[in-house]
N, C-alpha and C positions, 0 to 999 in steps of 0.2 A: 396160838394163844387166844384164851373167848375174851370176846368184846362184853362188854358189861354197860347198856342203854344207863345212863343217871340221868336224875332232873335235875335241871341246871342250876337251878338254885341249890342246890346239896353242893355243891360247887364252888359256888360266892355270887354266881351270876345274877344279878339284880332284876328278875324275872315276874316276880311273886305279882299277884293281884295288888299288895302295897309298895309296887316300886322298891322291894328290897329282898335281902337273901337269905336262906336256911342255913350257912355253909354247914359244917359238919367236920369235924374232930377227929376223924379215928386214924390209927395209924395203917389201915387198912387201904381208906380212902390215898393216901398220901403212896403207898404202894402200888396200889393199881396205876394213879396218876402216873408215877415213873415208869411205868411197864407197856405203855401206852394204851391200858386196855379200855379206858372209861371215853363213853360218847355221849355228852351233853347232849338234853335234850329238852325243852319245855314245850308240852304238846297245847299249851293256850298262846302263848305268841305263834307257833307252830299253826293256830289253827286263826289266824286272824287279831286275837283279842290284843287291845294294846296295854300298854304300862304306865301309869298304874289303870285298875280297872275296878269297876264293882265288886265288891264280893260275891262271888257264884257258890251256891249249893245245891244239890238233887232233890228235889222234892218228888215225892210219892214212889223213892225207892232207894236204888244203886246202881251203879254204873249195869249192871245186868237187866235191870230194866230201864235205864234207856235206851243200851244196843236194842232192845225188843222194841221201842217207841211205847214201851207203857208209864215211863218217867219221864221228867226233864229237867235239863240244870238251865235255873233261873237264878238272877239278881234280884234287888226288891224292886226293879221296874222292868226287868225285860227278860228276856227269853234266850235264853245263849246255847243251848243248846248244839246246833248246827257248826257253830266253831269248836264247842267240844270233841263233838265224833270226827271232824275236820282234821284237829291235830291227834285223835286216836288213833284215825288212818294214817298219818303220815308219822307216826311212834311206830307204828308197826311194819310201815315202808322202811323206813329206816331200817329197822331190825331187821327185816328179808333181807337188805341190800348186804348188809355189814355180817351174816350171820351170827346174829343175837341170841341168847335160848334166856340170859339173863336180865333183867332189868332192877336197879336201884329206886325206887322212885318215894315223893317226899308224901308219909302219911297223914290222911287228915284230908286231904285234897279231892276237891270231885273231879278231877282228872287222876291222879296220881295215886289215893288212899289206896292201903290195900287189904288192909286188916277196919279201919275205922274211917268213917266220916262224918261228918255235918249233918243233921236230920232234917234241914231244909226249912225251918222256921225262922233261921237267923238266931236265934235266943244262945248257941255256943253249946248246945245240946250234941253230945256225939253219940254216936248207933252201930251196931258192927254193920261194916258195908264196906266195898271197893267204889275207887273211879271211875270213869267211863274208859279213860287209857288202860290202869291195869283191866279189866273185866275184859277190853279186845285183846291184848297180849297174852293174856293167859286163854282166854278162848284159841289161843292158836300157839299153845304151847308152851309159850314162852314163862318161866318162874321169876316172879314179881316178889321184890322182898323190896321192906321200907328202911330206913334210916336208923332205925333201932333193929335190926336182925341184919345187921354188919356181918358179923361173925357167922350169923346161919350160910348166908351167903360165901363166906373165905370157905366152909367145909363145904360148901357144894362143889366151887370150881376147883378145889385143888385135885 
């Protein structure tokens, strides 16, 4: 049976940069749960950050250009960066350890986005772009689907 990585907050888990959750709806979600195939994960507590935190977004790209070091995810006062790729590698540890190919993750997120993020002005401005977490995972294979492509995801793994 494939294990399917989710961010914790799709979950209920109160992880988010504001001290609270995404959970999520689908009867899909609630299926896997039973089946034991879903492995929480939040790759910003995972990488140091605590709860609740600033709000983080990539400026001068996406998750693809930070793994390159030509972006970086800052706050409006600091540089966080370093705990990003922190918990990116340890999303993708995971994944090797558990044999993962699938991952859940919450869109929007400069960790987790996978289809859209934040353009790094703060202004709520969104841009097509990935996380820094999806950008590694799928660098290494692994198929990254968000909270709204439930269903794409149910027809992958059956």
């Amino acid at each position: 049976m494939e294990k399917i990585l989710i961010s914790a907050c799709l979950l209920g888990e109160p992880v988010r940069y504001d001290g609270v959750s995404k959970p999520v709806a689908h009867p899909m979600i609630h299926e896997w749960q039973r089946q034991g195939r879903l492995v929480p994960f939040c790759p910003e507590t995972a990488g140091g950050l605590p709860i609740p935190r600033p709000p983080a977004e990539i400026c001068g790209g996406g998750g693809t250009d930070v793994l390159a070091d030509a972006a970086r995810v800052v706050t409006r006062g600091a540089d966080v960066t370093a705990p990003f790729l922190m918990g990116a590698r340890a999303a993708l540890a995971l994944a090797g350890e558990k044999g993962i190919c699938f991952a859940l993750l919450k869109e929007r997120s400069p960790s987790c986005g996978s289809n859209r993020i934040y353009d790094g002005h703060f202004t709520g401005t969104l841009i097509p772009g990935m996380g820094v977490t999806t950008a590694l995972l799928r660098r290494h294979g692994i198929s990254v689907f968000s909270e709204n492509e439930i269903d794409d995801l149910a027809k992958r793994i059956k």
